[in-house]
N, CA, C and O atoms as a MOPAC input file, in Angstrom:
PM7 MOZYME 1SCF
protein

 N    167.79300 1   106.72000 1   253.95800 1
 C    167.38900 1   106.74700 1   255.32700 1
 C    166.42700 1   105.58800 1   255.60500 1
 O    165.38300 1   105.51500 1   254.95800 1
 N    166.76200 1   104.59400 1   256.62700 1
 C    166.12200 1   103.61700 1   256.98400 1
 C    164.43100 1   104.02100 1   258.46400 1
 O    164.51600 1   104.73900 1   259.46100 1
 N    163.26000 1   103.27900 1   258.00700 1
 C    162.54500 1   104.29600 1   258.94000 1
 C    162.61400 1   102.70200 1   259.90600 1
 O    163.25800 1   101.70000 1   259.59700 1
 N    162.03900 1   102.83200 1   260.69600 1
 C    161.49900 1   101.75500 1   261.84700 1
 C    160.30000 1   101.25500 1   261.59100 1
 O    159.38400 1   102.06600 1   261.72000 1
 N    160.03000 1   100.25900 1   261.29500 1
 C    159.14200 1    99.33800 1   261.24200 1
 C    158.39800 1    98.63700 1   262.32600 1
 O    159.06900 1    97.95400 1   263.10000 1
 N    157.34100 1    98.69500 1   262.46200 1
 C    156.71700 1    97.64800 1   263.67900 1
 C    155.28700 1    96.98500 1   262.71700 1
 O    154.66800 1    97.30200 1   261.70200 1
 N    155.25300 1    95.95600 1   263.69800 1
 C    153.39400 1    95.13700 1   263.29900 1
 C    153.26300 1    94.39800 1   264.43900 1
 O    153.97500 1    93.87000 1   265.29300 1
 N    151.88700 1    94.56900 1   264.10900 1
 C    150.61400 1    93.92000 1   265.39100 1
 C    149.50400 1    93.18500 1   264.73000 1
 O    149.06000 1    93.57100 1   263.64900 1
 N    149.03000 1    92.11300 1   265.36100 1
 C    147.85200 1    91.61100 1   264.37400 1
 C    146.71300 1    91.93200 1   265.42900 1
 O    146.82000 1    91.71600 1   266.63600 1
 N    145.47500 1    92.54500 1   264.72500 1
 C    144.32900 1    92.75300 1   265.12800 1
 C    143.60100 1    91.71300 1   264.82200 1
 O    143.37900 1    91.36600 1   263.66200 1
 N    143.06200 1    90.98300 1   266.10500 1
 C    142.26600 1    89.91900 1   266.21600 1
 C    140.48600 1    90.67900 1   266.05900 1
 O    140.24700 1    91.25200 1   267.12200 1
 N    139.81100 1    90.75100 1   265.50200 1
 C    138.54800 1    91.05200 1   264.84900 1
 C    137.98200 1    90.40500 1   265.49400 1
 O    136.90100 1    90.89900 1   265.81400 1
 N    138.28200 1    88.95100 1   266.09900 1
 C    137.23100 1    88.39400 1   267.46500 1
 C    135.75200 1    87.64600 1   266.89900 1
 O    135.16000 1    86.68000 1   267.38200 1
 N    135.34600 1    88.63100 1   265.47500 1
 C    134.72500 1    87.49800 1   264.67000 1
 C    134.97900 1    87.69900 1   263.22000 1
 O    135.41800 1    88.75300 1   262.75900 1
 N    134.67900 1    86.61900 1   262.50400 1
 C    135.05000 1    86.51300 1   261.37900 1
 C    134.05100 1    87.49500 1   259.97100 1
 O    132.91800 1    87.13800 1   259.64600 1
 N    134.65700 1    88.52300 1   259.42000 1
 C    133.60300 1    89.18700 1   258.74300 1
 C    133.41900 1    89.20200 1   257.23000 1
 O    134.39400 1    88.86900 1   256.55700 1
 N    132.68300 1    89.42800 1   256.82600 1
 C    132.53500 1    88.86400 1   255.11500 1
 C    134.20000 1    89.85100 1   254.57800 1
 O    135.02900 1    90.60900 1   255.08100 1
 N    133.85700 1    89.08900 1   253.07700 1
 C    135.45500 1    89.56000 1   252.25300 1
 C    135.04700 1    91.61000 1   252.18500 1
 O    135.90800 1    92.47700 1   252.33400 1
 N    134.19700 1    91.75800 1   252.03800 1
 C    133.41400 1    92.83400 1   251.70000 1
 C    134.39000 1    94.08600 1   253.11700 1
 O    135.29600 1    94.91400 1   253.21400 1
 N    133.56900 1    93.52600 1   253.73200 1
 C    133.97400 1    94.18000 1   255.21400 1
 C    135.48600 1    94.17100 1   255.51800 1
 O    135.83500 1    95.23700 1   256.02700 1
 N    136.79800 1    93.00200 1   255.30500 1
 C    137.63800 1    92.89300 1   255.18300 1
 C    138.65400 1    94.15400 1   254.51300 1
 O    139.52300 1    94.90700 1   254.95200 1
 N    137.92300 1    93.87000 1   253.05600 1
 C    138.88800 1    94.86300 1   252.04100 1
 C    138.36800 1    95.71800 1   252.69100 1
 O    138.81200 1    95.49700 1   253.81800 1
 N    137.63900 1    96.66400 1   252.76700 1
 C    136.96500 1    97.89700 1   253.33800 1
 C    138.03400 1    98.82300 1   254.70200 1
 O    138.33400 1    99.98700 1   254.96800 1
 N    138.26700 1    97.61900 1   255.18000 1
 C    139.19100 1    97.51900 1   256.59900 1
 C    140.90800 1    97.61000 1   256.29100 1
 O    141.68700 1    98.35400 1   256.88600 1
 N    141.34000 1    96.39900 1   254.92500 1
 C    142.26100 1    97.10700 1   254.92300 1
 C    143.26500 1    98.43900 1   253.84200 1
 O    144.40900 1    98.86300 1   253.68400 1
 N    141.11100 1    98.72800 1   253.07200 1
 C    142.04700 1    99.73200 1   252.97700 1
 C    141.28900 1   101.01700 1   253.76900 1
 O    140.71000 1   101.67000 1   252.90100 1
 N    141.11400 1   101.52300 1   254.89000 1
 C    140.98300 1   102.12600 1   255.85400 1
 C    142.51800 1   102.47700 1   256.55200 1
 O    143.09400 1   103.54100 1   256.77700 1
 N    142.87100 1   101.08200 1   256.77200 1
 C    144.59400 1   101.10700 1   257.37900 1
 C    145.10900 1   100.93800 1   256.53900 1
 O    145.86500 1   100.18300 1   257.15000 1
 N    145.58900 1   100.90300 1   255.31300 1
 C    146.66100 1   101.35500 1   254.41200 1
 C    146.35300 1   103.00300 1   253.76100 1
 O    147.01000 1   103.33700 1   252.77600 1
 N    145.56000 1   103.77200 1   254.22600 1
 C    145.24600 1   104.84800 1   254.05700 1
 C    145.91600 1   105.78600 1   255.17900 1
 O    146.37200 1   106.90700 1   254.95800 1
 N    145.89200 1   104.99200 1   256.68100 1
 C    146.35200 1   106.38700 1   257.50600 1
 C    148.03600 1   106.11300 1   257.55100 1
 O    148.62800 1   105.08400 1   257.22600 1
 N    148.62900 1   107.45600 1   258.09300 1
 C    149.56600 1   107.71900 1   257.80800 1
 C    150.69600 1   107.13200 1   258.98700 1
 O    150.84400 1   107.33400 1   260.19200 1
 N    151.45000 1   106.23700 1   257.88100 1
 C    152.34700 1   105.88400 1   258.66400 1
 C    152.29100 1   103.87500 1   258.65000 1
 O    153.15900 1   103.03900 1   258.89800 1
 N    151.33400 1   103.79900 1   258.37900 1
 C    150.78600 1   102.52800 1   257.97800 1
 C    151.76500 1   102.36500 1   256.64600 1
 O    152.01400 1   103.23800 1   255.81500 1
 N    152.29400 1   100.87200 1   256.68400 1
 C    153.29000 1   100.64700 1   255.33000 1
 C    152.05600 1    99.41200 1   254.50500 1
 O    151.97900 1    99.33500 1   253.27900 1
 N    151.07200 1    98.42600 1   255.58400 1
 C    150.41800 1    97.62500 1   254.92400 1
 C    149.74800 1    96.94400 1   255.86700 1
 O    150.35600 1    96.59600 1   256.88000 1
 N    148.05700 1    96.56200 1   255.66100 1
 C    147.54900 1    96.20300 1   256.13800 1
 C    146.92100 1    94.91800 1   255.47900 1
 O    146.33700 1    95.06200 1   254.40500 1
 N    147.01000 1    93.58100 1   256.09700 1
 C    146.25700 1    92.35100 1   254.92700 1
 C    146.17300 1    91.11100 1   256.24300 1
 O    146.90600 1    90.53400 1   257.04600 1
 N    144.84300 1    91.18000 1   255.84100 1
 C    143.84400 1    90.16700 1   256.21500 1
 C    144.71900 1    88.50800 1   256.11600 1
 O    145.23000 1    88.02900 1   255.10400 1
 N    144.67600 1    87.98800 1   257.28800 1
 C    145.70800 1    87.03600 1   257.08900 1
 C    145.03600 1    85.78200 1   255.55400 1
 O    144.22500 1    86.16200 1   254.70900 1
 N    145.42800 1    84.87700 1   255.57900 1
 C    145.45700 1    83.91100 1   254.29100 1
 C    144.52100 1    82.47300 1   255.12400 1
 O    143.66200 1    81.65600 1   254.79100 1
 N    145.27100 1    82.79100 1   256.28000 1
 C    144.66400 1    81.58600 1   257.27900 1
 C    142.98900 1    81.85600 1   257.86500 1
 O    142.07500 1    81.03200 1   257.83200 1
 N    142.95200 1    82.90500 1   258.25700 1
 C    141.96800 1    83.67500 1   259.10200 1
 C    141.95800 1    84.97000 1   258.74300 1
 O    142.95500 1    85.69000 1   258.70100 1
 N    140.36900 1    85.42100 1   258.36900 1
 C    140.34100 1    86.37300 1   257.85000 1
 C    139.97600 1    87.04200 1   259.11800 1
 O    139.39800 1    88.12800 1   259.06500 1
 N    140.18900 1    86.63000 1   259.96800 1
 C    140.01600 1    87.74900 1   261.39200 1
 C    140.92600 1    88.05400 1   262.25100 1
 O    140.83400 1    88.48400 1   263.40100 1
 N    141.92400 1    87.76700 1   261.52500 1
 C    143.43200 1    88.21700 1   261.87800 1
 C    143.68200 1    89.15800 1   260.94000 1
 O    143.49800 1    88.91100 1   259.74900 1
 N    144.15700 1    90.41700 1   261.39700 1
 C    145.00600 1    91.46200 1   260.52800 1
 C    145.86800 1    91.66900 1   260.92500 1
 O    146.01500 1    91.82200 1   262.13700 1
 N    147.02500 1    91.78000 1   259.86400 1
 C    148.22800 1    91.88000 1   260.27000 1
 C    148.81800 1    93.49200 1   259.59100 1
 O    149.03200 1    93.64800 1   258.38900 1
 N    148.94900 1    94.24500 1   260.31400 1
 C    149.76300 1    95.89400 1   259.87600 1
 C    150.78100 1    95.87400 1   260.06200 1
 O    151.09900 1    95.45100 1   261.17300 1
 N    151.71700 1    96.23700 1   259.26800 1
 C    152.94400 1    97.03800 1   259.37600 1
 C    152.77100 1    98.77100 1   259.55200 1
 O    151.95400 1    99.37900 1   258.86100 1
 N    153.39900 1    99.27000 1   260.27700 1
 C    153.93900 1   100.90000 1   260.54500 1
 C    154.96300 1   101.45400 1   261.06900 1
 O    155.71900 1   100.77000 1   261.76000 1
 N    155.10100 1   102.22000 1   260.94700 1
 C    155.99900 1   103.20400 1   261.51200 1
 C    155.95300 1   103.77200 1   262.71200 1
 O    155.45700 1   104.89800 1   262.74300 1
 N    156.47900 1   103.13000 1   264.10100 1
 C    156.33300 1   103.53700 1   265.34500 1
 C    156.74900 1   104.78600 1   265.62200 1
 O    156.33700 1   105.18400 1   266.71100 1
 N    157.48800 1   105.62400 1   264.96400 1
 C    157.51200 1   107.26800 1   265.04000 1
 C    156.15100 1   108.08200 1   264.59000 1
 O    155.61500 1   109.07600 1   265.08000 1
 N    155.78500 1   107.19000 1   263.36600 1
 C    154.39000 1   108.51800 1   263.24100 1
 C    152.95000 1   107.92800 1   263.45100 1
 O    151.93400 1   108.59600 1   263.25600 1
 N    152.94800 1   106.65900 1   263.85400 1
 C    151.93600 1   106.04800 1   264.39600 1
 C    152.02800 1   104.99200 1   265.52600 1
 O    153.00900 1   104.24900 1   265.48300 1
 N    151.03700 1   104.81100 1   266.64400 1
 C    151.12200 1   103.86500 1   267.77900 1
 C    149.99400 1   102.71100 1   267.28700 1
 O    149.09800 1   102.94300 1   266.47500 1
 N    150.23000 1   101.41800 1   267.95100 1
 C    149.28900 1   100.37200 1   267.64600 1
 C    147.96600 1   101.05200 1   268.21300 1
 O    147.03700 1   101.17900 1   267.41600 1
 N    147.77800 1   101.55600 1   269.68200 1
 C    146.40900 1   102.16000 1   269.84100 1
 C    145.45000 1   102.78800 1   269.28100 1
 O    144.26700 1   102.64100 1   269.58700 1
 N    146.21400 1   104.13700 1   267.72700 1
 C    145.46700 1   104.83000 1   267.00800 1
 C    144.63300 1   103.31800 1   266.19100 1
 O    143.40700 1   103.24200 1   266.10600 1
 N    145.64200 1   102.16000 1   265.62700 1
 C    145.61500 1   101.38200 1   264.74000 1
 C    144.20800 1   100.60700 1   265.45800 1
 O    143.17200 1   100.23400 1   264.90900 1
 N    144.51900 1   100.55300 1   266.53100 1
 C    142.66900 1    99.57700 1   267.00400 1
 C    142.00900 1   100.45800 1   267.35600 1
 O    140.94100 1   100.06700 1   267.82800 1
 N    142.18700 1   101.89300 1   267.35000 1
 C    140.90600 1   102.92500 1   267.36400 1
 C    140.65000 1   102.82200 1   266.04000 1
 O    139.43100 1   102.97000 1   266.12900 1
 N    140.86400 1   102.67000 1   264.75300 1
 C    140.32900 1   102.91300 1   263.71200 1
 C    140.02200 1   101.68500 1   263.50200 1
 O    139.68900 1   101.89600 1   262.33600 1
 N    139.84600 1   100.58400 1   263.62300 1
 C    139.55900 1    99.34600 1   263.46600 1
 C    138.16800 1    99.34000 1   264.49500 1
 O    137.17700 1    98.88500 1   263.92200 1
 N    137.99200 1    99.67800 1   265.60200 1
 C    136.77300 1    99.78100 1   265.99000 1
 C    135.81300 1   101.31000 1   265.60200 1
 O    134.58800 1   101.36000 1   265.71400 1
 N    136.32100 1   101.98900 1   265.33200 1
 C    135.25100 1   102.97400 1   265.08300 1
 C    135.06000 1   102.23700 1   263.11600 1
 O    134.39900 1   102.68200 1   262.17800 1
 N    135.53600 1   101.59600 1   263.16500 1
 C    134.96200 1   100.67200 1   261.95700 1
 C    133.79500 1    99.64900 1   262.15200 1
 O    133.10700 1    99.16900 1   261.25100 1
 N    133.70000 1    99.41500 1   263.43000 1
 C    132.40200 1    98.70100 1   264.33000 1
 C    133.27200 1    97.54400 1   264.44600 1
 O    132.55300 1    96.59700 1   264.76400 1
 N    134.16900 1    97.27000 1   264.36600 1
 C    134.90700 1    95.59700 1   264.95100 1
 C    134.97500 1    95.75700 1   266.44400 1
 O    135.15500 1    96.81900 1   267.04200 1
 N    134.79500 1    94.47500 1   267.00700 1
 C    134.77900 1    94.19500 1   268.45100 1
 C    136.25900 1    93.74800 1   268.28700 1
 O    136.23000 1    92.60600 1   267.82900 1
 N    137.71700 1    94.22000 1   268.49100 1
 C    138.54200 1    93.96200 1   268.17700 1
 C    139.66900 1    93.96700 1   269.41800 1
 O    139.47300 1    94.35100 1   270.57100 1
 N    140.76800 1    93.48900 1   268.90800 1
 C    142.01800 1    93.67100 1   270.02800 1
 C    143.64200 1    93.65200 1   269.74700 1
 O    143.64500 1    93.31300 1   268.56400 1
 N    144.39600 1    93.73900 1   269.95100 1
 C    146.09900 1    93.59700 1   269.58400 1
 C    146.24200 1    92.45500 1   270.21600 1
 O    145.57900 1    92.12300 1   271.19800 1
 N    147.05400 1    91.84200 1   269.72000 1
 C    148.17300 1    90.91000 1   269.63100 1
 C    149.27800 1    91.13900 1   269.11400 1
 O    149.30300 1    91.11400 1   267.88300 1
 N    150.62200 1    91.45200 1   269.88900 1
 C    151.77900 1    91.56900 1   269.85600 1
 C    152.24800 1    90.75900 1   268.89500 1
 O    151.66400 1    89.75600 1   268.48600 1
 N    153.54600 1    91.26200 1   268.42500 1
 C    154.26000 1    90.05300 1   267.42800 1
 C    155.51300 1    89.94800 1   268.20700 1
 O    156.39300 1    89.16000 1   267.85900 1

């Protein structure tokens, strides 16, 4: 059985130590429905998630990214 896949990159808006980063993605590779969350290579204030648009929406995905204290936002792919 094939599931549906989606991703969004969360722009973090500022750039935060490596510390704060990992912390973040594993926060979102923890909730459910999330396949992977990683800090881009270019900019570490780009995150890029993969999920599952049946058991999760991008909105839960930047509610948990700010109740993480990021001043944050979506960007579509």
């Amino acid at each position: 059985m094939q599931t549906n896949q989606a991703n969004v990159v969360v722009d973090l808006k500022r750039t935060p130590s490596r510390d704060r980063i990992t912390e973040l993605e594993s926060e979102l590779d923890g909730m459910d429905g999330v396949t992977r969350a990683q800090a881009s290579s270019r900019s570490s204030r780009l995150v890029l998630v993969d999920y599952d648009p049946e058991v999760i929406d991008s909105q839960k995905i930047l509610g948990a990214v700010v109740r993480q204290g990021f001043d944050a936002c979506l960007i579509g792919m």
